[in-house]
VOGU-3710 file (C-alpha; in Angstrom, 3 decimals, decimal comma):
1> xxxxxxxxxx> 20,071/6,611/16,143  17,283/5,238/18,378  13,645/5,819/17,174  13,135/8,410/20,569  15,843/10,705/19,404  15,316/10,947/15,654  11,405/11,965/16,313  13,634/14,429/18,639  16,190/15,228/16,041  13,390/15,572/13,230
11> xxxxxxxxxx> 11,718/18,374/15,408  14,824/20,694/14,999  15,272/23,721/13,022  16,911/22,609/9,601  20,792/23,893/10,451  20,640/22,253/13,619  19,182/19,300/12,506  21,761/18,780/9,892  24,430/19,198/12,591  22,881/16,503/15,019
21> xxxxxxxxxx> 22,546/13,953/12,154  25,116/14,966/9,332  26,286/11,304/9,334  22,970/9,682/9,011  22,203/11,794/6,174  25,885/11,251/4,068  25,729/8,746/1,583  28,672/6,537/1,092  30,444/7,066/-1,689  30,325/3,876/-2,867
31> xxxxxxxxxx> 27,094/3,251/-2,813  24,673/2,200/-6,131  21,060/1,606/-6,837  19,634/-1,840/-7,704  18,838/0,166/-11,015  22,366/0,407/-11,836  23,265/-3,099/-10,472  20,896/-4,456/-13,136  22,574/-1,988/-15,462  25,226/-3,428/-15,267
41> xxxxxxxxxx> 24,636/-7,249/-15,101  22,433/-6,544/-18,464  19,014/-6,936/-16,786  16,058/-5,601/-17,186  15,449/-2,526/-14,971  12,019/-1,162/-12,670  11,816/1,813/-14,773  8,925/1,066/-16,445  7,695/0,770/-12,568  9,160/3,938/-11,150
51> xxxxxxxxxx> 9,511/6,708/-14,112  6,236/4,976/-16,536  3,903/5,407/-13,349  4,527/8,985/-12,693  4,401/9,283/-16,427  0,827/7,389/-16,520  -0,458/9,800/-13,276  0,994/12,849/-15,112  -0,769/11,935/-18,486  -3,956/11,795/-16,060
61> xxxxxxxxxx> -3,534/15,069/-14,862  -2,651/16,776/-18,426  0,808/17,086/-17,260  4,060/16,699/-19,485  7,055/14,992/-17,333  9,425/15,581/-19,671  12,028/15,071/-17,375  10,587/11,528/-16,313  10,145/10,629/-19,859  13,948/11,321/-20,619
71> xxxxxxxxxx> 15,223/9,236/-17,667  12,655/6,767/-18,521  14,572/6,825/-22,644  17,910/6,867/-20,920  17,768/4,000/-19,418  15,687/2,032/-21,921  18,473/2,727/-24,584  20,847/1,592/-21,528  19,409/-1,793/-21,293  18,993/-2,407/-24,909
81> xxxxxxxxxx> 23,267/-1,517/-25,443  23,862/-3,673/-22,162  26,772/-1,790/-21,707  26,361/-0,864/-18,167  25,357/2,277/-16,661  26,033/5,066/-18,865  26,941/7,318/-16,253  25,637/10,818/-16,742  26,025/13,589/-14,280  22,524/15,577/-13,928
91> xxxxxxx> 23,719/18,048/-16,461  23,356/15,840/-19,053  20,167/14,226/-18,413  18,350/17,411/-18,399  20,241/19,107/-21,061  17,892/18,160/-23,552  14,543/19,171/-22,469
//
């Protein structure tokens, strides 16, 4: 979509906006995260780089991230099994906390 009409698009009321750019907004099926690629190659992840900084700026702030800290333990016991990406649906990450 060229730059013009997305600033365009962007304007429009939610429902309509979904309409004009349903297909730039579905994800293909197929697609992964370099997260998971590493996963599954065995290598070390960017979690420490994503989920430990929000956890650092929540400490700062008093705040618990308990959700953060669970994704962050998921996929630290994930890279020490090097067995790939575990593949848990939401449900299961969260079921915990």
């Amino acid at each position: 979509m060229p730059q013009r009409a997305l600033a365009l698009a962007l304007r429009l009321p939610d429902p309509l906006f979904g309409l004009v750019a349903g297909k730039m907004l579905t994800m293909d099926k197929s697609a992964r995260s370099s997260m998971w690629e590493d996963l599954q190659a065995g290598r070390r992840t960017e979690i420490d780089h994503l989920q430990g900084e929000i956890i650092r700026l929540a400490v700062q702030l008093g705040r618990p991230a308990p959700l953060n800290r669970r994704v962050l333990a998921l996929v630290k016991d994930a890279e020490r099994a090097k067995k790939g990406s575990p593949g848990l649906a939401p449900e299961a990450v969260s079921e915990a906390l």
